[in-house]
MIFI-423901 format. One record per residue (C-alpha): residue number from 1; x, z, y. Coordinates in steps of 0.25 Angstrom, whole numbers, plus 2048, in hexadecimal, padded with zeros to 3 digits. Example, Ala and Ser with C-alpha at 12.3 -4.5 7.8 and 13.67 -1.06 7.14 Angstrom:
BEGIN
selum: 1&x: 831&z: 81F&y: 7EE
selum: 2&x: 837&z: 81D&y: 7FC
//
This chain:
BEGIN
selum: 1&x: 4DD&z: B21&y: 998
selum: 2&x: 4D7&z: B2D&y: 9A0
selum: 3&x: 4E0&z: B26&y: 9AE
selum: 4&x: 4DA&z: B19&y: 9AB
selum: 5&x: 4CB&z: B1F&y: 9AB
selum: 6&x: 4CE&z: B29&y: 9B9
selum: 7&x: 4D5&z: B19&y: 9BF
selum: 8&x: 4C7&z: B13&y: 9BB
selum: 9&x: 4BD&z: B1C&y: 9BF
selum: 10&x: 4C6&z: B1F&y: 9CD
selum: 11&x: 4C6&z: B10&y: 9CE
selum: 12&x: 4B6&z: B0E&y: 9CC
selum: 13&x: 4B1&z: B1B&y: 9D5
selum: 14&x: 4BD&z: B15&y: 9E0
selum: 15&x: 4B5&z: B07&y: 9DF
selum: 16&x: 4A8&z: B0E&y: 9DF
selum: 17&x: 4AB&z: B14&y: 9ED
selum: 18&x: 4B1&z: B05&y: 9F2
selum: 19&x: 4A3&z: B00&y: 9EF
selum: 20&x: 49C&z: B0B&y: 9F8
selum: 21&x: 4A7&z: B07&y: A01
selum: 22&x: 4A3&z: AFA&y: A01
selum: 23&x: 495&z: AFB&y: A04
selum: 24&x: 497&z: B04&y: A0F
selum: 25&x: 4A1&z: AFC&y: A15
selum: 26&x: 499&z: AF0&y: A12
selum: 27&x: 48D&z: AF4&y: A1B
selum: 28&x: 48B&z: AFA&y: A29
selum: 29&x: 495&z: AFC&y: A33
selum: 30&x: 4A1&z: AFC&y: A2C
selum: 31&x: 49D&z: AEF&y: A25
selum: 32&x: 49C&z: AE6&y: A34
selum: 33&x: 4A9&z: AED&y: A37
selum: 34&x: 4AF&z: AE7&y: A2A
selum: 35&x: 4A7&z: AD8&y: A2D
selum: 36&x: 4AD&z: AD8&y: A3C
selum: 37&x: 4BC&z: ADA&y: A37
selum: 38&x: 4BA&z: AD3&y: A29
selum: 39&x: 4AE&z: AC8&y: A2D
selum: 40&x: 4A8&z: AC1&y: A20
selum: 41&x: 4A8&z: AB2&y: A23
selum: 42&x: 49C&z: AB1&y: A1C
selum: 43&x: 494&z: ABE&y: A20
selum: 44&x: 487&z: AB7&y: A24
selum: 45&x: 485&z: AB0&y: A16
selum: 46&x: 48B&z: ABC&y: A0F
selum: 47&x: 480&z: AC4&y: A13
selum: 48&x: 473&z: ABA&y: A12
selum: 49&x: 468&z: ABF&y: A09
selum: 50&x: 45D&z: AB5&y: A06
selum: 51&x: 44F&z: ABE&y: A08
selum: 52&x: 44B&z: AB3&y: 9FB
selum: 53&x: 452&z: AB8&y: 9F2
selum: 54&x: 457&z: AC7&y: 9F7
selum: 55&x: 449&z: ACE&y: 9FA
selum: 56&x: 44B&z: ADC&y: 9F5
selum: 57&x: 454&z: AE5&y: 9FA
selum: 58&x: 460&z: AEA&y: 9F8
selum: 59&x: 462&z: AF9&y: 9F7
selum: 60&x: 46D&z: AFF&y: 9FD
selum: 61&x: 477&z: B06&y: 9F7
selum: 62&x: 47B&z: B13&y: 9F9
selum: 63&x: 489&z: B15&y: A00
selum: 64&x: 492&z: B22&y: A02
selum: 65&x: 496&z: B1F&y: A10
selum: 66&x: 49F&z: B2E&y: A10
selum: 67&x: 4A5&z: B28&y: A04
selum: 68&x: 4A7&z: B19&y: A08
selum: 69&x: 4AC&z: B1E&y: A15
selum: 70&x: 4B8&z: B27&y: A0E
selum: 71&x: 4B9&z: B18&y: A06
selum: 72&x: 4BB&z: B11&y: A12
selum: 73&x: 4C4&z: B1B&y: A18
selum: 74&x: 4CC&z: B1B&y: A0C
selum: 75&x: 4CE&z: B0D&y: A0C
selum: 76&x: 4D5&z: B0E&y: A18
selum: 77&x: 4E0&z: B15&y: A14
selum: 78&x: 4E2&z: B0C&y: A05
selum: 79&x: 4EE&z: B04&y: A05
selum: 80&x: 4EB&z: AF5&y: A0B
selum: 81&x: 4EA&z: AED&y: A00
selum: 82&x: 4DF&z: AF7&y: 9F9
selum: 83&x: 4D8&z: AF8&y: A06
selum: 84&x: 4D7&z: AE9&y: A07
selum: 85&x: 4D4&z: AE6&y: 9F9
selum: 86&x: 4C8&z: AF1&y: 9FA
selum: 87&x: 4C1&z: AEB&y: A06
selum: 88&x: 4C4&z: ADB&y: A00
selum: 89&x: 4BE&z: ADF&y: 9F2
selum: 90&x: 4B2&z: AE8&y: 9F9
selum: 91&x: 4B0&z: AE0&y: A08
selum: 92&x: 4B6&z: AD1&y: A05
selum: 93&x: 4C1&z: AD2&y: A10
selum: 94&x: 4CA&z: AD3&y: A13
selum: 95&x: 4CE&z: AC7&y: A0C
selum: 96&x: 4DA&z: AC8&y: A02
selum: 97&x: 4E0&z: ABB&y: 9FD
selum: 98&x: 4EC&z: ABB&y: 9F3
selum: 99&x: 4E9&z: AC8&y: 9EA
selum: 100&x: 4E3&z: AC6&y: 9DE
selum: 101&x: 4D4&z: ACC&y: 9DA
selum: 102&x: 4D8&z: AD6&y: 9D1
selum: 103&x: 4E3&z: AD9&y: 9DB
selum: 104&x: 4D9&z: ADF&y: 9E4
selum: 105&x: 4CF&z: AE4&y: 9D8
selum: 106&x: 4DB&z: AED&y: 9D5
selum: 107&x: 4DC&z: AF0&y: 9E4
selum: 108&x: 4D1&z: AF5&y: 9E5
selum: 109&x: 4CF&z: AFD&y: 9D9
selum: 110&x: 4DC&z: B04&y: 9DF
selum: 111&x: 4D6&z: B06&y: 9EB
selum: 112&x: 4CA&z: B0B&y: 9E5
selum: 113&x: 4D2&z: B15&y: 9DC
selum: 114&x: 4DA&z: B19&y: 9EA
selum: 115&x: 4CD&z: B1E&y: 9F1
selum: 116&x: 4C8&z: B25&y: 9E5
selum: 117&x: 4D3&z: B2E&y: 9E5
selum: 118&x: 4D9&z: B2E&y: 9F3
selum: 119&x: 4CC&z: B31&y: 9FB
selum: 120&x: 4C2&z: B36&y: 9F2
//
């Protein structure tokens, strides 16, 4: 029972460093340099906000770039299905056809669990 709790709460603090992850990686630099080698087909509509409807703004969220960058670094060296089931589940690409949903779900909690402890 005492396993099953550290799993859970190694998977969710893993998953809450994924998210930070993913809105660094999903802004700046980084993120035209994941658009030129994975383009979005639709990135034009995607990314329209009518000024009827969307008037107030948005406020930012903060982002742990030391710690997102240690994410991104340890991504790198995950096994390459993990690796590609993180950046499908977070990013949209690359594409994966053939593997069931909760396939990847479970994926990605393993990689989630893999960077908790590996590279804290």
């Amino acid at each position: 029972m005492d396993t099953e709790n550290s799993e859970v709460s190694l998977t969710k603090a893993g998953m809450d460093r994924l998210e930070n992850w993913y809105l660094w990686a999903s802004k700046g630099e980084r993120a035209m340099i994941m658009g030129h080698y994975y383009p979005r087909r639709v990135s034009a509509c995607a990314h329209y906000r009518s000024s009827e409807v969307w008037n107030d703004t948005d406020s930012e969220p903060l982002i742990d770039e030391d710690d997102a960058a240690k994410v991104d670094k340890a991504l790198t060296q995950l096994p390459r299905h993990l690796r590609t089931a993180v950046t499908n589940h977070y990013l949209g690409r690359p594409k994966i056809y053939g593997t069931p949903k909760d396939v990847l779900d479970g994926w990605v909690g393993q990689a989630a669990r893999e960077i908790q402890t590996r590279f804290p």
